[in-house]
N, C-alpha and C positions, 0 to 999 in steps of 0.2 A: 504494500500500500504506500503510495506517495501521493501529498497533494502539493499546494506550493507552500512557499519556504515561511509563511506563519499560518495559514489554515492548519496545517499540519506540520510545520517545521521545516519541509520539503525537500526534494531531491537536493537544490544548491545549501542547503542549510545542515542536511545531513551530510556531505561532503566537507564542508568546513567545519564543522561541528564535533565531527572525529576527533579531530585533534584538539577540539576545547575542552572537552569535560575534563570536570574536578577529580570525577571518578566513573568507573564503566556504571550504566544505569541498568540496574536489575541483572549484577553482577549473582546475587545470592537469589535463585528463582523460590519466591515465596508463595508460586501457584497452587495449589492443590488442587487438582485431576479428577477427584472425586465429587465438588463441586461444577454446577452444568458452565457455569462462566471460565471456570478456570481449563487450562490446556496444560499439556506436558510442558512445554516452554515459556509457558505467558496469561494470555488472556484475548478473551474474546466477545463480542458483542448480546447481549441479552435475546436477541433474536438472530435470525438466520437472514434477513433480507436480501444480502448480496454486501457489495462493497464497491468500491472505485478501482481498482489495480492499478502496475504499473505500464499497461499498455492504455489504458486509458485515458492516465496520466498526461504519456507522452502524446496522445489525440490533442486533448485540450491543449497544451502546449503548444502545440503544431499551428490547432485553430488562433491561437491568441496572435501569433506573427503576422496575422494578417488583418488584425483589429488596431485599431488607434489605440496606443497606451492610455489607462487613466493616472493622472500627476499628482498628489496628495497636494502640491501648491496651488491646483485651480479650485482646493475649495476652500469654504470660508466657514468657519461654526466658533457662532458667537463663545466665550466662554459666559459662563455666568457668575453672578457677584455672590461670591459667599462668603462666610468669618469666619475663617483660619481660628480667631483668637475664640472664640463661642467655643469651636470645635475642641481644643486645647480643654477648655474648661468644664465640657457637659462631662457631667456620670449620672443623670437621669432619666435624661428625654431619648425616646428612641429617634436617632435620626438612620436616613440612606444617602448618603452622597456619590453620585457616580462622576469618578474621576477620570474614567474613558476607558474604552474598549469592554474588559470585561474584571476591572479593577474598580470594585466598591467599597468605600468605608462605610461600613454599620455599625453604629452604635447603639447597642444593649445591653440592660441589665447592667449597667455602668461599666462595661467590657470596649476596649474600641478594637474591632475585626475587619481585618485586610481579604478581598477576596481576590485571587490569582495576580499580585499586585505586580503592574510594569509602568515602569518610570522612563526606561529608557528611550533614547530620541529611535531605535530600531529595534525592531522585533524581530533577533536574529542572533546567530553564535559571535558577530562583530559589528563595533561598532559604523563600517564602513559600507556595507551591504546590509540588505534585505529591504524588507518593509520600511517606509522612513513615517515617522507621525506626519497627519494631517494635520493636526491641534494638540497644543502641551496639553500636561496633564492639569485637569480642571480645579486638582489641589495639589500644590507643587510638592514632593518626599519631606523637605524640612522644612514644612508647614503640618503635617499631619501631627495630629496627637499620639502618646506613647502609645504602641502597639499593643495589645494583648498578643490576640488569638490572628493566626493567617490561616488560610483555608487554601488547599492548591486544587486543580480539579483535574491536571495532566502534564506532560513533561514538556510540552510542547513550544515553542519558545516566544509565542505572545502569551502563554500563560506561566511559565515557568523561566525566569531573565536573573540571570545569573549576577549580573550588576545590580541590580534592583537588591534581591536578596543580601547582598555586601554591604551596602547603604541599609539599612533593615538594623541588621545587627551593630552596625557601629552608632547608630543611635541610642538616645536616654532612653533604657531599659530594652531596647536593642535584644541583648544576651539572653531576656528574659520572655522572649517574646514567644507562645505555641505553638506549633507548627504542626496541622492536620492535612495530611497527605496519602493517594492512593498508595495502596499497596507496592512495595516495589524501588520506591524513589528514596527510604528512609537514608539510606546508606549513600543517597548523592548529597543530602543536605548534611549527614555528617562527616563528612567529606569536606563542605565547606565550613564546618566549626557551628553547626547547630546544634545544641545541648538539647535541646527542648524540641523533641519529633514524635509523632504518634502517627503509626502508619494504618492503615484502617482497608477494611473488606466493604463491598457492599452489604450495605442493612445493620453494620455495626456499629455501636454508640459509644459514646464517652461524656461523662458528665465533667464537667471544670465550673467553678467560681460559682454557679446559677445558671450554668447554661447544658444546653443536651446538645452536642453534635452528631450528627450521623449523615454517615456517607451512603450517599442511594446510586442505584444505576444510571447510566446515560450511555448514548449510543455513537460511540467514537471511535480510535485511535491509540495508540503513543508510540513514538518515537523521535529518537534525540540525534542519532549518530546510522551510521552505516546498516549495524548488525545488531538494532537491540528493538526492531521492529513490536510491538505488544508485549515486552515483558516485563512493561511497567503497567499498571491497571489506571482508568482512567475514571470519572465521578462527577458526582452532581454533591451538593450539600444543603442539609436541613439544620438550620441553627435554630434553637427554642429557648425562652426562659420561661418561665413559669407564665405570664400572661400575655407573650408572644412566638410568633412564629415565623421564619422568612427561609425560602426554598431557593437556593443559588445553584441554578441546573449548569455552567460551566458551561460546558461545550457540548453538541449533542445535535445528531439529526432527529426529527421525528421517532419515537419507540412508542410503541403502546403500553410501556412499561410507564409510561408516565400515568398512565389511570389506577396502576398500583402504586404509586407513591403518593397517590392524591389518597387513596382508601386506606391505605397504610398508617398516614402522616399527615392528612391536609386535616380541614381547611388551610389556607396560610394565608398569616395578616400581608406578604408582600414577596410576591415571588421575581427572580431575577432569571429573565430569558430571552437566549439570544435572537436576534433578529434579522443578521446580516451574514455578508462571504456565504453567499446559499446562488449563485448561477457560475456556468452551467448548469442546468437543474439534473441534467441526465448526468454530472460529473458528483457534483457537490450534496446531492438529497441524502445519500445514504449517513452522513455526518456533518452537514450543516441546516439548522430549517430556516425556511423562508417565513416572513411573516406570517402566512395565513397559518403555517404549522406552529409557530408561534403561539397563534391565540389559541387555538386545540390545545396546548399543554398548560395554556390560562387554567383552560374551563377544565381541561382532566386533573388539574391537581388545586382544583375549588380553592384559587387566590381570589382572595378581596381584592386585591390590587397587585398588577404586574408591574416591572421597570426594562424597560429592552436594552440590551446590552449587548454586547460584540457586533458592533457599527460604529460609523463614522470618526475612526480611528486610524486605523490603518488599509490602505487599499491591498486587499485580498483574493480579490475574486472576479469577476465580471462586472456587476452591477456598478452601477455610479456608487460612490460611497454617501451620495445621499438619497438616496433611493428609500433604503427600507423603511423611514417612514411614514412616506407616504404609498405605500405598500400596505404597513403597519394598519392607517385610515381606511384603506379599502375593505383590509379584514375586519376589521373592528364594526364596520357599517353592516358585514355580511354575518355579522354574529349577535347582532345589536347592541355592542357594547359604547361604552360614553369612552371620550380622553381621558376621562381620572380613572376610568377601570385597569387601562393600558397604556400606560403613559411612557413618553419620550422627554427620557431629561435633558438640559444643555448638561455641557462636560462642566462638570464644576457645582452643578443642582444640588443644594440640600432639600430634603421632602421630611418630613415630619410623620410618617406615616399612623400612628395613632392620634393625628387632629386630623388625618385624612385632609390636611391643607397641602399647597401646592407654592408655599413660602421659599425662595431660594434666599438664602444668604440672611435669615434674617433670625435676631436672637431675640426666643420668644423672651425671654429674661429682661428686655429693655421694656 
């Protein structure tokens, strides 16, 4: 399986990428065979659908030589005004700030949690290549408040940025920060001087501080390097404290598994799913969805309110990188859902989600 060099980390990413790691990924295979997701070498997707290959790959590729490039300069997304200094100071209010791509701070339970966090100007094994941001990040790294808990959802290198991570730990309380990760990748983050890792199965929990983590299924990928194709597991996440709930599905094509996570686990006060990098459809469907599948994993996992994430970020894929929202609108008209049901943040957006207001930047405390 190869896609390109951040949907999937990709053929030029895994090529260079060889020689970056800290340490081999899914060096110690933690699969078990006896389980239906796990394989003798790795892991595998919760269904049978099919997949993308590497002759595939090379189609898409082919096709793309003869398309216009799109330039991450020709677009424009506003940032939005938010208070770093607020942020710093809540331990009570739940907030969600999306800072781009598929990196959100959430604030719970006076916890502040990083989900798949990249800072980097590329999403790539070097700083010189790959993906180049669109738009900084919507809350700059040393504006964020001290870290708790980070959440990863795959090895992949818009969600898993090796710089990012460096800057993390050399932060105030940095060293102390949690680290919930699929199965598989323990041994890359202690590699780079993580104390603090907990590696996790699908449907398995962990309770910390007042909060419940568990990692659910999602329908994807991993791979870092040449030779280590699935032998990292890859995941969605459900964070709870006792009178909330919020579902960070990561990365994930369409699965019908997501109607057992809603029966499992939902309702949820605010689920986080992605939107974008979904064309070619006949390339990209089997692990990326398109809006309209989108809002189907709204309604399958009974969120009160969704936030779409992995867009307008970084160009990935065919679509215009501002496409999915208004995408996003179409679906939402074909399901009858309102804007606050499914909502589109600017990079930088704080949302308040239990005043169900739609406040960016603003301290209800003033």
């Amino acid at each position: 399986m190869m896609t390109n060099i951040v949907g999937g980390c990709g053929l030029l990413a895994s090529a260079l990428g060889v020689a970056f790691f800290l340490s081999v990924v899914g060096a110690e295979n933690p699969s078990d065979p006896a389980k239906s997701h796990h394989t003798e070498h790795g892991f595998r997707n919760p269904d049978a659908r099919g997949s993308s290959g590497f002759i595939s790959f090379l189609k898409w590729r082919w096709d793309r030589l003869w398309k216009p490039a799109s330039s991450p300069e020709s677009y424009r997304f506003p940032l939005a005004s938010n208070d770093p200094a607020f942020l710093k100071s809540n331990r009570s209010l739940t907030t969600v700030t999306w800072i781009g791509h598929a990196t959100l701070l959430v604030q719970l339970a006076g916890k502040n949690i990083l989900t798949d966090p990249l800072f980097s100007d590329r999403a790539s094994p070097f700083p010189w290549v790959g993906p180049k941001r669109a738009v900084p990040p919507g809350l700059p790294l040393e504006r964020l408040p001290e870290i708790d808990v980070v959440v990863i959802s795959h090895s992949h290198y818009d969600s898993l940025d090796t710089a990012t991570m460096k800057k993390l730990l050399e932060r105030p309380g940095g060293p102390e920060t949690l680290f919930f990760v699929p199965l598989g990748l323990k041994s890359w983050f202690q590699a780079l001087g993580v104390a603090r890792v907990i590696e996790m199965d699908w449907w398995e929990k962990h309770r910390v501080s007042g909060l419940e983590i568990i990692a659910v299924p999602a329908h994807h990928w991993s791979k870092r390097g040449l030779f280590d194709g699935n032998k990292t597991l890859w995941a969605g996440w459900v964070i709870r404290s006792e009178n909330f709930s919020l579902f960070f599905a990561g990365d994930s094509g369409y699965t019908p598994i997501f109607r057992e996570i809603g029966r499992r686990l939902g309702p949820f006060d605010v689920a986080a799913i992605p939107i974008g990098a979904y064309e070619p459809r006949w390339f990209m469907r089997f692990h990326h969805m398109n809006p309209d599948e989108a809002v189907q994993v709204h309604r399958d996992v009974a969120a009160k309110m969704s936030v779409g994430i992995h867009w307008g970020t970084f160009v990935l894929s065919d679509e215009p990188l501002d496409e999915p929202p208004m995408k996003l609108a179409e679906a939402r008209a074909k399901y009858g859902l309102s804007e606050q049901d499914f909502r589109v943040l600017q990079h930088g957006q704080t949302i308040f989600p239990e005043r169900a207001t739609a406040t960016a930047g603003h301290n209800p405390s003033q």
